[in-house]
C-alpha positions in Angstrom: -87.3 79.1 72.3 -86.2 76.4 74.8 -89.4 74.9 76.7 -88.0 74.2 80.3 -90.1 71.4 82.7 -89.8 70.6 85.8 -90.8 67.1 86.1 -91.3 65.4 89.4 -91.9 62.2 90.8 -94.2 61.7 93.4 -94.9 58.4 95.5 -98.7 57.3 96.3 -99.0 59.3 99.7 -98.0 63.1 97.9 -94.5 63.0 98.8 -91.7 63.8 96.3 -89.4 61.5 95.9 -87.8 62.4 92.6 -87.4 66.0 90.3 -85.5 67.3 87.3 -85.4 69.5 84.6 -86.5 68.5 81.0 -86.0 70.3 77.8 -88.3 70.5 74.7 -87.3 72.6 71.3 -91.2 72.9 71.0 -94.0 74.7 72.8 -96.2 71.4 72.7 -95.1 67.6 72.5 -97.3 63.9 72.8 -96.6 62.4 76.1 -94.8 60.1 74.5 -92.5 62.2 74.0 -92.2 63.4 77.3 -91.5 60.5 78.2 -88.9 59.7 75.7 -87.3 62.9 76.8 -87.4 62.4 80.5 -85.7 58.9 80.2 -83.3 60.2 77.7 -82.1 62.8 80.1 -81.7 60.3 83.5 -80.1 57.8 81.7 -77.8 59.8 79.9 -76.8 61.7 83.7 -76.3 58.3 84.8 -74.1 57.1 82.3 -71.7 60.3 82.4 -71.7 60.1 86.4 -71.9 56.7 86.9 -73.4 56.7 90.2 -73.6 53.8 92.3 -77.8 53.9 92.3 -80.0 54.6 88.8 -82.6 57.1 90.1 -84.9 56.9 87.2 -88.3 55.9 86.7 -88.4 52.3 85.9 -85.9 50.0 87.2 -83.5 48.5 85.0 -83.4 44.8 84.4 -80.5 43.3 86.7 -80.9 45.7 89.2 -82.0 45.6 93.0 -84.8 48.2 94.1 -83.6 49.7 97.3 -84.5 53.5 99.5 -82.4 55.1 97.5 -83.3 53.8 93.8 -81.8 51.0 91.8 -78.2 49.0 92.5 -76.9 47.8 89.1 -75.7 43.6 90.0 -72.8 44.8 87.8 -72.0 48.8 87.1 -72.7 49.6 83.4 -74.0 51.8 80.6 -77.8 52.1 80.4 -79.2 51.5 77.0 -82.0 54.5 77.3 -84.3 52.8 74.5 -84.5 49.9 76.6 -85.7 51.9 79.5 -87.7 53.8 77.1 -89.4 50.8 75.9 -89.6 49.8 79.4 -91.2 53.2 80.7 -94.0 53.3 77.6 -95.0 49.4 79.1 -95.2 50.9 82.5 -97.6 53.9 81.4 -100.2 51.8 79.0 -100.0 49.0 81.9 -101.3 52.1 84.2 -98.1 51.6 86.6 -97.8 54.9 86.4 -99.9 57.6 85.9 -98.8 60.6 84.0 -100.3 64.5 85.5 -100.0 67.3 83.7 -100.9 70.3 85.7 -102.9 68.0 87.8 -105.2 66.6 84.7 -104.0 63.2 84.3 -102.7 62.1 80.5 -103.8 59.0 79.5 -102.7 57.9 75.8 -99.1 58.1 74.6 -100.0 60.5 71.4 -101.8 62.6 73.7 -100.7 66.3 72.8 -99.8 68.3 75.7 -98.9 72.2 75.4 -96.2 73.5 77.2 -95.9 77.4 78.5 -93.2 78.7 80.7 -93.6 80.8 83.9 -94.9 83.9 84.2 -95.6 86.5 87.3 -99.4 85.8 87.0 -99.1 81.4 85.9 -96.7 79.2 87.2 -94.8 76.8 84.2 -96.3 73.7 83.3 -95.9 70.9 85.6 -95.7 67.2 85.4 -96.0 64.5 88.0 -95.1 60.9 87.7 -96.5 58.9 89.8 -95.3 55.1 90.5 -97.9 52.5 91.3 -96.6 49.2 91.6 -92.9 48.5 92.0 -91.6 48.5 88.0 -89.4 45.7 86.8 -88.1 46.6 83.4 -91.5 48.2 82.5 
């Protein structure tokens, strides 16, 4: 069964600024990764569009932050282990916190268990939540 997730990113005053859809093979998975998947997925939607801003959740080195996400210097493929690498930094420097149905996750082999939506629960939901402007992690 395919384990759909909405994941959203939120910015310190509640709003959000940020959502899409993850997929997991697995009913439970570390938050690591989650977060593998969840950079996986933006970078590889950037890389097949090739928009002119990277919407993902660490900023990619060379690039200007600006409203609307990240300008690229020069446009070009996104190496998503490098972001990878650069979103674990970002979550064990606590520049962003990770919640999971509003409980906050705080260790990268942390085991979270998914469950999809029912009439009487709603599907697991995850926040990511920016602190401090991130530079490459």
């Amino acid at each position: 069964m395919v384990m759909q997730v909405t994941v959203r990113d939120e910015s310190t005053d509640g709003r959000t600024v940020g959502e899409t859809v993850v997929e997991f093979l697995t009913e439970r998975v570390t938050v690591e990764e989650l977060i593998r998947s969840r950079v996986y997925q933006e970078v590889q939607d950037f890389n097949q569009r090739k928009p002119e801003r990277f919407c993902g959740l660490v900023r990619p080195t060379d690039a200007e932050s600006d409203l609307n996400g990240f300008k690229l210097e020069t446009p070009r493929t996104i190496d998503w282990k490098e972001q990878f690498e650069a979103a674990k930094r970002a979550f064990t420097r606590n520049q962003v916190l990770i919640l999971v149905d509003d409980r906050q996750v705080e260790r990268l082999d942390e085991t979270i268990d998914l469950r999809p939506g029912t009439a009487e629960r709603a599907a697991t939901t995850v926040t990511f939540l920016k602190l401090t402007p991130l530079i490459g992690g």
